[in-house]
C-alpha positions in Angstrom: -1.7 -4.4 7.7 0.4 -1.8 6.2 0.1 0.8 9.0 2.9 3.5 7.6 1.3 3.0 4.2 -2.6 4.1 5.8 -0.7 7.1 7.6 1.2 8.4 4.4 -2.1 8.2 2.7 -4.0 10.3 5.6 -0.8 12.4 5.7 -1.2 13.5 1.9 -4.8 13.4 1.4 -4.9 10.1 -0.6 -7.9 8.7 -0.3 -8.1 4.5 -1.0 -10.0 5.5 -4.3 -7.4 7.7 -5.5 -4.6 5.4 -4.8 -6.6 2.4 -6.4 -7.0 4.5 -9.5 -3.7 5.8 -9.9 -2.5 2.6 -10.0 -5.2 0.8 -11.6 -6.9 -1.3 -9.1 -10.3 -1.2 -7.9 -10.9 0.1 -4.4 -11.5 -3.2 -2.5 -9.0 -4.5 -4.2 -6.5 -2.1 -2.8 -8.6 -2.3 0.7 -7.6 -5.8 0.5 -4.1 -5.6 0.3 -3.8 -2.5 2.8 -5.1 -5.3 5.5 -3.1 -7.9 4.4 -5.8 -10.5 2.9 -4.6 -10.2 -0.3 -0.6 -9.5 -1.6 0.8 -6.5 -3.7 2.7 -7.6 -6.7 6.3 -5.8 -7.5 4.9 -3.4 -10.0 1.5 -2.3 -8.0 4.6 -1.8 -4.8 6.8 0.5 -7.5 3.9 2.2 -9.0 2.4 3.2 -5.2 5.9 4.4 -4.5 6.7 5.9 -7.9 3.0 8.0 -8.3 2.1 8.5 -4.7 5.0 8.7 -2.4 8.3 9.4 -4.3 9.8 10.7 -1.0 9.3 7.7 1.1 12.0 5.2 2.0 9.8 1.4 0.3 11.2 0.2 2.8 8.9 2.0 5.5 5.7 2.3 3.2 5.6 -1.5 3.0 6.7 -2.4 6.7 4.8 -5.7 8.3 2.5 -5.1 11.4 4.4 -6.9 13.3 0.9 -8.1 15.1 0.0 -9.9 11.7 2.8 -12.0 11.2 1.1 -13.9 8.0 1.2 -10.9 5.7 3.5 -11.3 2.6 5.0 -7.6 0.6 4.7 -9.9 -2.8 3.6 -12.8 -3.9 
């Protein structure tokens, strides 16, 4: 789970909808990857950065829960 990534969206007002559509994937689709069932590619990771969060360090947005070790940034 991408728990900075959830707070910077709360933070802002960005709601999952919003995020999927700006960067043009459906809502469970970007649920899924938020929780770590599925993996972001490289440009969904720049665009989410890039549109959303220009401010933010990537580094931090996409931090690991450390309590799900079997989550990958990119497949």
């Amino acid at each position: 789970m991408y728990r900075v990534l959830k707070g910077e969206m709360v933070k802002n007002g960005i709601t999952v909808r919003e995020l999927a559509l700006k960067i043009g994937i459906t809502e469970r689709g970007l649920r899924n990857k938020i929780n770590g069932k599925t993996s972001f590619s490289w440009d969904e990771v720049l665009k989410i950065k890039t549109e959303a969060f220009p401010d933010a360090l990537l580094e931090e947005l996409f931090q690991k829960d450390e309590n799900n070790k079997k989550q990958t940034l990119v497949r």
